[in-house]
C-alpha positions as CSV (number, residue, x, y, z in Angstrom):
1,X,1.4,-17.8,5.5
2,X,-0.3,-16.7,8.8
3,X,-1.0,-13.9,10.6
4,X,1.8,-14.9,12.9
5,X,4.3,-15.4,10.7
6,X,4.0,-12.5,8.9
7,X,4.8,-11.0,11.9
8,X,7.7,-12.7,12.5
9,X,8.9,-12.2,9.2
10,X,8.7,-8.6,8.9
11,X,9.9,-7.8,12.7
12,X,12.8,-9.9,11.6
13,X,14.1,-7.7,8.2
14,X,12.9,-4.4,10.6
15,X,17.0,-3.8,11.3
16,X,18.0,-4.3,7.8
17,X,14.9,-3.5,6.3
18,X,15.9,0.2,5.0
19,X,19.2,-1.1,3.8
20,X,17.9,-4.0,1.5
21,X,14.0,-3.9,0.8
22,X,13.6,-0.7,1.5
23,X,16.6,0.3,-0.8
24,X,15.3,-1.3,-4.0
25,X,11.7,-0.1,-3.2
26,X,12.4,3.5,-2.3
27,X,12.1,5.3,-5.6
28,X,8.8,3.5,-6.3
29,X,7.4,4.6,-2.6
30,X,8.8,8.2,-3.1
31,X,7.1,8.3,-6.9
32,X,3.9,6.9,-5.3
33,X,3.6,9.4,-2.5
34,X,4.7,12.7,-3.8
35,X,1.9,12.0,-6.9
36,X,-1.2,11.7,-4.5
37,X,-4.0,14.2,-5.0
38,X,-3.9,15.3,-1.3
39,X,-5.2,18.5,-0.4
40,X,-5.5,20.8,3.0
41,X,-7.6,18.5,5.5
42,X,-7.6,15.5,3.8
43,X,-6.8,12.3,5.8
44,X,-4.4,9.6,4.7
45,X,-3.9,6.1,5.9
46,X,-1.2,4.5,4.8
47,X,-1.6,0.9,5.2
48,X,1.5,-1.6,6.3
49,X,3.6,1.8,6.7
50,X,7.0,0.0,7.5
51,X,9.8,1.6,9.1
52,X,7.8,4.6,7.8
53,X,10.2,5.4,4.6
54,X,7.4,7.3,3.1
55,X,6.4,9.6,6.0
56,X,8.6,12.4,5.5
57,X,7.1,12.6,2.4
58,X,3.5,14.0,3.1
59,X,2.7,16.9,3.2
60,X,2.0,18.7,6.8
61,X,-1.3,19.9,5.9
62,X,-2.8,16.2,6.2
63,X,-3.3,14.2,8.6
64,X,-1.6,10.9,8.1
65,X,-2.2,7.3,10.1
66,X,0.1,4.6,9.2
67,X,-0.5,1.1,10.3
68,X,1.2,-2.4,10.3
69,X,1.4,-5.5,11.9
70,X,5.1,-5.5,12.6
71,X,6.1,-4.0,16.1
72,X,9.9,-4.1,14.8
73,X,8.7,-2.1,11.7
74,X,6.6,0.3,13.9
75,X,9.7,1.0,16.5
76,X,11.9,2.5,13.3
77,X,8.8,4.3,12.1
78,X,8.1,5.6,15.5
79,X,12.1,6.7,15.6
80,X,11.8,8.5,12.1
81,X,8.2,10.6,13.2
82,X,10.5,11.7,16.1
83,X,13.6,12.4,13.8
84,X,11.3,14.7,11.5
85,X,9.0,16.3,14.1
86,X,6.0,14.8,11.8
87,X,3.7,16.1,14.5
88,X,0.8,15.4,11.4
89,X,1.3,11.9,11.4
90,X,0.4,9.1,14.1
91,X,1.1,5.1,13.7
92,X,-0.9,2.6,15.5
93,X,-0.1,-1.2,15.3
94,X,-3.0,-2.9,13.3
95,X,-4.3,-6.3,11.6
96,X,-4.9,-4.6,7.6
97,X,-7.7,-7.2,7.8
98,X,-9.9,-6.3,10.7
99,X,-9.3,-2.8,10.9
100,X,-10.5,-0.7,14.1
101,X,-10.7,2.0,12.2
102,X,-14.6,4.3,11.1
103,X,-16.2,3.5,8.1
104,X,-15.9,6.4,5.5
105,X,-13.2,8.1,7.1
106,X,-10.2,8.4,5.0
107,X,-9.6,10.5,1.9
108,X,-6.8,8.7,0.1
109,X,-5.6,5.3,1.4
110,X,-2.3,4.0,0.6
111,X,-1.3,0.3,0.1
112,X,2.8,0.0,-0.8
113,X,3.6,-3.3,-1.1
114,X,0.8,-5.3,1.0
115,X,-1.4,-6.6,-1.0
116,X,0.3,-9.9,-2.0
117,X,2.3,-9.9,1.7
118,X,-0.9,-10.4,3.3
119,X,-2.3,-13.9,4.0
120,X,-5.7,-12.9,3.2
121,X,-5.5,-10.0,0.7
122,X,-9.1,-10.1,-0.1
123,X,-10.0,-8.7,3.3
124,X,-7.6,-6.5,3.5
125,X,-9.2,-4.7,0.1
126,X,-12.7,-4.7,1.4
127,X,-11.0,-2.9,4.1
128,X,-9.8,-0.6,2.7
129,X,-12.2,0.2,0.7
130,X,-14.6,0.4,3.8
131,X,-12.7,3.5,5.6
132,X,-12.0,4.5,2.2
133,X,-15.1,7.6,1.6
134,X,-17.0,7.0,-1.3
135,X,-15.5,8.7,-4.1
136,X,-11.8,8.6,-2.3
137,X,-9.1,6.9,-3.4
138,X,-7.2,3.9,-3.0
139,X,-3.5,3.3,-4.4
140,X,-1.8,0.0,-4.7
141,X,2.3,0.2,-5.2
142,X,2.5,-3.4,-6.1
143,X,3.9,-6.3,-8.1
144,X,1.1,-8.1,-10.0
145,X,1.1,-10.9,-12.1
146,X,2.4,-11.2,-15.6
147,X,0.4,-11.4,-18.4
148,X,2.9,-13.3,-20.5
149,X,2.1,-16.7,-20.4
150,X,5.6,-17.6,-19.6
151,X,6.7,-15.2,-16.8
152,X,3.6,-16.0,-15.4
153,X,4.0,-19.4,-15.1
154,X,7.5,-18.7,-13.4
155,X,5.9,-16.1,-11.0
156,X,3.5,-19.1,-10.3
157,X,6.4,-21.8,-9.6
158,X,8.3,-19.6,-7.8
159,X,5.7,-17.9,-5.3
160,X,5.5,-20.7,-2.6
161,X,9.0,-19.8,-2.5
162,X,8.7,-16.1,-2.3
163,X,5.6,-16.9,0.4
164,X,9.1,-17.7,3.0
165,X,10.0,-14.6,2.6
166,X,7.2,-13.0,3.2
167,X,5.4,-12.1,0.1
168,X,3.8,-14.1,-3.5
169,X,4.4,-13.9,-6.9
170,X,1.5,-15.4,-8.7
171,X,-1.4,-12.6,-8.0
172,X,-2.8,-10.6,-10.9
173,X,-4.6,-7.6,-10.4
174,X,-7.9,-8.2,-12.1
175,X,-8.2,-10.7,-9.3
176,X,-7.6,-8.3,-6.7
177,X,-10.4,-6.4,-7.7
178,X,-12.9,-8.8,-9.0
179,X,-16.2,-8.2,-7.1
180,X,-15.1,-4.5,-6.0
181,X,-16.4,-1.4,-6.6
182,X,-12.9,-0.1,-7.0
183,X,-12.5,1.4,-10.7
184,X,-8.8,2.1,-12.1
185,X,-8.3,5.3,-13.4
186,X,-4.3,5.5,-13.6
187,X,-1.8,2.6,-13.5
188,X,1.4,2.5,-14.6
189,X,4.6,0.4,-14.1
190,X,7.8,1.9,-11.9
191,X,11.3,0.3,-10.8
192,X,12.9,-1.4,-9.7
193,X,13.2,-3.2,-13.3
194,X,9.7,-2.0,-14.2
195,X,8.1,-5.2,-12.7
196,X,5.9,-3.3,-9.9
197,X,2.5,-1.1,-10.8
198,X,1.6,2.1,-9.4
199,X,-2.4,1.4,-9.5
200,X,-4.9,4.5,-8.7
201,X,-8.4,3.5,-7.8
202,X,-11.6,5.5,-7.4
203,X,-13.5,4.0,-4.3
204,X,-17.7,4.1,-6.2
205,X,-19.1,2.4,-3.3
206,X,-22.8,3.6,-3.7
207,X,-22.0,5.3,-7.4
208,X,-19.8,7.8,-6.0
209,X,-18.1,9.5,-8.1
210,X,-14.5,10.7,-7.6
211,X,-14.3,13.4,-4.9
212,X,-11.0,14.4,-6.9
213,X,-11.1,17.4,-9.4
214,X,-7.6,16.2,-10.5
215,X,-6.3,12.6,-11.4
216,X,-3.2,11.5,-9.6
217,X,-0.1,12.2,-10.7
218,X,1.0,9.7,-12.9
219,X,3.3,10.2,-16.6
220,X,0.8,7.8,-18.5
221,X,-0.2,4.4,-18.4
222,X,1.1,1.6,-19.4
């Protein structure tokens, strides 16, 4: 799937998109964002924001930018910032993958459901983990491969499928990071039907260590 379609895709659900999707992903989102580690002054970019579901949600002692490449899903977001007075957070409209955004800018970067809706999800990782500072972190909210043998090979049938619809099946997590400096320090799985991951990364780009004195969030891992 191309850049262009993705596009289409996604502009396309933007009416519905709170009603269906955004429905069945909401408690996930909402568990993802209300566990982040942000503190006074940090900056957050949340990456393929939506209709901006999750905005309400930070805190207004950050400063939040939320990108994607949908204008239908930016017009509801831009709606919702208006409904809330979210005067802390600003959306711009923004290829994940070529990002004209500063290097080492961004304390915590968000990732809900974009890494396997993406056409080339490796560049949108090495994007993130450029804006990301060193020691910062990066969360994925995502569905990830199976490691049964047999669920994965019906993710695998059924992802050219899925990729109509704007999204695959068949991509495991160990190869989303292979070749990163990205090291998991939480990950755990969340609803709907347990089949998503909530994945917490440390960004040690140039042996950074975390600039975190606390660990996100999360009940466990699993």
């Amino acid at each position: 799937m191309n850049l262009e379609k993705v596009e289409r895709v996604y502009s396309a659900y933007a009416s519905v998109y709170d009603h269906t999707f955004g429905k069945v992903f909401q408690q996930s989102r909402e568990s993802a964002v209300r566990g982040l580690p942000i503190e006074p002054g940090h900056r957050v970019l949340e990456v393929g924001v939506g209709t901006g579901e999750a905005l309400p949600l930070y805190p207004s002692c950050c400063e939040v930018l939320g990108i994607d490449l949908s204008d239908g899903m930016l017009e509801h977001a831009r709606r919702r910032v208006l409904e809330h007075r979210l005067d802390h957070v600003t959306l711009k409209r923004m290829d994940a993958g070529k990002m004209d955004l500063p290097d080492n800018h961004y304390d915590i970067v968000m990732a809900a459901y974009v890494v396997t809706a993406v056409p080339d999800y490796r560049s949108v990782v090495d994007e993130m983990i450029r804006v990301c500072k060193p020691g910062g972190r990066i969360i994925m909210l995502n569905h990830f491969s199976n490691g049964n043998k047999v669920i994965a090979a019906v993710e695998k049938w059924i992802s050219p499928l899925c990729k109509h619809i704007g999204f695959r099946t068949d991509l495991a997590l160990h190869t989303v990071l292979e070749g990163t400096c990205l090291m998991v320090v939480n990950k755990k799985k969340v609803n709907p039907l347990r089949f998503w991951h909530l994945v917490e990364c440390v960004n040690k780009k140039n042996g950074q260590q975390s600039l975190f004195t606390n660990g996100f969030a999360l009940n466990g891992q699993s």
